[in-house]
N, C-alpha and C positions, 0 to 999 in steps of 0.2 A: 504494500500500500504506500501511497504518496503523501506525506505532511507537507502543510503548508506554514512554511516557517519564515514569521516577515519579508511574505514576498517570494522566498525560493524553497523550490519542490525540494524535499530531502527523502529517499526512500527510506521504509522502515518494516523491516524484516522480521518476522518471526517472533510477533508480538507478545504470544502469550505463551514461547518459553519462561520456564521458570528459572530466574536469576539469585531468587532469593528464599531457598525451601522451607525455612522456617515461618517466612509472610505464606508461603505460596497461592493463589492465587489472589489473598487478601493482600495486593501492593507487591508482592515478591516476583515480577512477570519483566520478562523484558520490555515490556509498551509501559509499566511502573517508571522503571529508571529511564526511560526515552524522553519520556512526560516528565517527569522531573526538569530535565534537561533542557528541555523546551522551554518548561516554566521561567526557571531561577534566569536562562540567557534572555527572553525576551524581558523579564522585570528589569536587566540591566545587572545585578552585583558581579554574578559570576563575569559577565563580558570586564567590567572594571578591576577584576583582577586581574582575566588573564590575558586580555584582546592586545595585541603584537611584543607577548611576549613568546619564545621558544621553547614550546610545551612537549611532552613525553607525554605517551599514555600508556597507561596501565591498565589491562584490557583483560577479562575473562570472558570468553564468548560462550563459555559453555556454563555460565555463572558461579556463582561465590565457592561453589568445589571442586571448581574446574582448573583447568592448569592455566598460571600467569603470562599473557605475555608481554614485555616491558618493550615500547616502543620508543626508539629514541630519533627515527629516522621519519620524513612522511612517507606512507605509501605509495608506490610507484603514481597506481591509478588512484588520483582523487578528481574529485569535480570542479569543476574548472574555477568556481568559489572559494576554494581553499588556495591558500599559499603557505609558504611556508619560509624562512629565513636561515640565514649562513651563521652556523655556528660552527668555533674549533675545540677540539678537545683538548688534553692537556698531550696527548700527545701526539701534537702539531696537526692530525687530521682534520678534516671537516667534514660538515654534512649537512642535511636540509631541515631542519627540525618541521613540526606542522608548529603554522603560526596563526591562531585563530584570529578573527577578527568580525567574523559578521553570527546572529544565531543559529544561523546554519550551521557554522562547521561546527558549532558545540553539538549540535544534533546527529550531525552525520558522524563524527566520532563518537559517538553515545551509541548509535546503530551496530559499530563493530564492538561492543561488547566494552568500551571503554568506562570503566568505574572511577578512577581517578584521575584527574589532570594535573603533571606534576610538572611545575615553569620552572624558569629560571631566574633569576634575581634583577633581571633587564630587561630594555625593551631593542627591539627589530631595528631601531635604527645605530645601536652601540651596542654588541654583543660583547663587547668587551671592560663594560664600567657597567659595575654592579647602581643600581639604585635600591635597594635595600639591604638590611641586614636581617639575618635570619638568625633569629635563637630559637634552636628547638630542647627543651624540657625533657629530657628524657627519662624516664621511672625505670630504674629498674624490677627485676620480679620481687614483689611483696608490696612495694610504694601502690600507693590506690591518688587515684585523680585528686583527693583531698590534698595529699602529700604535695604534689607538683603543685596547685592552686597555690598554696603559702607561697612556696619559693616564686612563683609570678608576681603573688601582690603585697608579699613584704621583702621580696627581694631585686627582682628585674623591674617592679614598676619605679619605686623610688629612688633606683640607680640611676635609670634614663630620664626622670625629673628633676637629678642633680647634672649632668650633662645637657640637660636642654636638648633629649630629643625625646622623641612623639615615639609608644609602641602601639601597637594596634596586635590585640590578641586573638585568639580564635582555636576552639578544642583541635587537636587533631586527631578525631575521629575514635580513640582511643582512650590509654589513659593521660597521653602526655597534652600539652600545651605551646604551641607555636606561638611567637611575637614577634611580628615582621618589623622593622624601623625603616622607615622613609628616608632616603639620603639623596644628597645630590651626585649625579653619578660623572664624577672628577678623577676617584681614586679604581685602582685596577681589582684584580679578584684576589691578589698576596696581602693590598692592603687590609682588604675588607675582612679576609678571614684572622689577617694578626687582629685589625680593631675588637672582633667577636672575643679572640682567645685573651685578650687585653680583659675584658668587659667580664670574660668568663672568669677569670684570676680572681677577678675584684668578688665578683660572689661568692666566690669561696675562702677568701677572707674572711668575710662577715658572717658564714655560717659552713663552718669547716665541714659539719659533722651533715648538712642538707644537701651539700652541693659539691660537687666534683669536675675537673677538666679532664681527666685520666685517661687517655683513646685504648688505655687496657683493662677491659673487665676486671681481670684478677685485683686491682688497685681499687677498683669505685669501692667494692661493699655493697649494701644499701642506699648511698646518694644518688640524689639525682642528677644526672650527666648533662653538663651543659655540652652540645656537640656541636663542634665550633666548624668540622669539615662542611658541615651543611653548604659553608660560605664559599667551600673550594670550586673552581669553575667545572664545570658538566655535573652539579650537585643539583638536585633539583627539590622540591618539597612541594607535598601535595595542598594544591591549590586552595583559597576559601572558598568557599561550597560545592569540594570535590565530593560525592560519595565515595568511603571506603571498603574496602573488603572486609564485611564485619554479618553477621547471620540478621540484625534488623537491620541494615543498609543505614549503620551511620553516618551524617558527615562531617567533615572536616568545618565547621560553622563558627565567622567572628563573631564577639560579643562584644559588647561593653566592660571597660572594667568595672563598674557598678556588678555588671550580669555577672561578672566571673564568679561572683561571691559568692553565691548558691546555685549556677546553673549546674545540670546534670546531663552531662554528655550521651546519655541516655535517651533521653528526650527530643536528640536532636535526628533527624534523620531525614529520608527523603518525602516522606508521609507528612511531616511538621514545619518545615524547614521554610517553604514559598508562604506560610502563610504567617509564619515569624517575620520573615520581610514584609511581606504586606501590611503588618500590623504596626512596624516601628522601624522599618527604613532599614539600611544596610549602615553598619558602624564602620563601615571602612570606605565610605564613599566618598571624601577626603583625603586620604592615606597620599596622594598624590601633591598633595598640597603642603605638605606637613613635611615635606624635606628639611634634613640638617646635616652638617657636615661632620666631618670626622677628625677634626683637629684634637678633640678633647683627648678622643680616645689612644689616638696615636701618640699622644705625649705622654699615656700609659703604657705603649708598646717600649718607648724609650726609655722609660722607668723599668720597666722588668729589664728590658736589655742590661740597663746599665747595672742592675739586680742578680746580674747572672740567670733570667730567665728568660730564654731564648724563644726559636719557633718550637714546636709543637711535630708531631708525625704526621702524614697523611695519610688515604686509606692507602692496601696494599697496592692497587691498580694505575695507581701515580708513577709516575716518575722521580726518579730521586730528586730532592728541591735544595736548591744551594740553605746551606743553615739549620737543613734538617738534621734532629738527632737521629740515631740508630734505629730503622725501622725495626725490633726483636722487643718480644716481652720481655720484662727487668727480669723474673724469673726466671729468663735463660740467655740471658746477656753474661757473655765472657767477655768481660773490659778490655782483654789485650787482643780482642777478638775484631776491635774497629778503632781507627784510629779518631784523632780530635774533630774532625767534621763529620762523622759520621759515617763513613765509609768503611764496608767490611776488609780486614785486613787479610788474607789469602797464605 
């Protein structure tokens, strides 16, 4: 069948497989999450998040237990409405990301089975200067959304309102909590991720025992992991008001920090979600306006520098980064095993 989506035809296939077998026909139907899709892009939020940025999808076409598959590229054949932008990886390659921009293509990637839209920190015209920062919250096993909540609102909120920037939060569809910050995009993708690992240091200063920068499990414990790679180039984070891979089809939805205080990530989903905006607008529909620079935090990258606390690891699929320590868990680090920059000694 043919949807009419502001104007262009977008097919839509195989309406009432079931995507979500716990709703199952009550909401859990592939024409559920189409419709969704339709909804949230024609009200406008979702296009203001993601409209010419370089998106990946994250796609189950045989739904929620079904096998993933992680698009990073467009599809050969798309309709002639989509397009798509030049992005490089870290290493040196490139390729054509899908770059949405009008409510069709949200629909017509929703059609292939897409549940999450996961951007990247820029837009289409400078893939290479990040305009946000991404702090993603991450719990480890036993921490419940409660836990992450505090470290958001007595910890991330009142750091970025002594720096003089703007966060704009929103559940990530789980137990943890994303806060994107709006920046001007000046500084490159080494900056942005030292200002995060800068910013991440500082909270775990203030609450040793809450918060962690550690990129090695075996270190965190029980804290919660500030993961500063988010910020690294070809890192992507799933959208505001992506549906996630979750058995009631939650999503990823910004709040208010008023809202953060009692809302329940629970509640939020694809069933609730369009008429949460309908009722009280989109908390992020500014976010673009609300740019701030990175001077603050950079003169904490210099501080740790000069501290002896240098860069940070990347994930394994990087390229070794001039500065980087030894990419090996401490637990199996032999010291005479690399030399002072970090390179394995042979």
């Amino acid at each position: 069948m043919m949807l009419d989506v502001d104007g262009v035809e977008v097919k839509l296939t195989n309406p009432d497989k079931i995507y979500f077998p716990e709703l199952g026909e009550n909401g859990g139907r592939k024409g559920d999450l189409v419709d969704y899709y339709r909804t949230i892009a024609l009200a406008g939020p979702l296009l203001t998040a993601i409209a010419g940025r370089p998106t990946f999808l994250q796609r189950f076409p045989d739904g929620v237990d079904g096998e993933q598959i992680y698009q990073k590229h467009l599809p050969k054949y798309h309709p002639d409405h989509v397009e798509s932008t030049r992005i490089v990886f870290p290493s040196k390659r490139s390729g054509q990301a899908f770059c949405p921009r009008l409510p069709a293509d949200v629909v017509w990637a929703a059609n292939l089975g897409t549940f999450t839209f996961h951007t990247w920190p820029t837009h289409s015209e400078d893939n290479d200067h990040p305009d946000q920062l991404r702090i993603d919250l991450d719990p480890p096993d036993g921490k419940s959304f409660d836990d992450v909540r505090r470290v958001a609102l007595d910890l991330v909120r009142p750091f970025l309102d002594e720096v003089g920037m703007t966060g704009f939060a929103k559940t990530s569809g789980s137990r943890g909590i994303h806060v994107f910050v709006p920046i001007r995009p000046e500084w490159d993708f080494i900056a942005t991720r030292r200002a995060v690992i800068a910013l991440g240091r500082e909270l775990e200063r203030r609450d040793p025992a809450a918060v962690t920068t550690s990129w090695w499990k075996e270190e965190r414990g029980d804290r919660i992991f500030i993961d500063y790679n988010q910020n690294a180039r070809d890192r992507s984070m799933a959208s505001p008001y992506s549906a996630r891979k979750s058995p009631r089809a939650r999503v990823s939805t910004p709040v208010t920090w008023d809202e953060l205080v009692d809302v329940d990530p629970e509640d939020l989903t694809i069933a609730t979600v369009p008429s949460l905006v309908d009722r009280r607008g989109d908390p992020w529909a500014d976010i673009d306006d609300q740019r701030s620079g990175l001077e603050k935090l950079l003169e904490m990258v210099e501080r740790d520098e000069a501290a002896g606390l240098g860069d940070m690891v990347y994930p394994p699929s990087y390229p070794k980064m001039p500065g980087e320590p030894p990419r090996v868990q401490p637990s199996k680090m032999v010291a005479e095993h690399w030399d002072e920059d970090g390179n394995r000694v042979e």
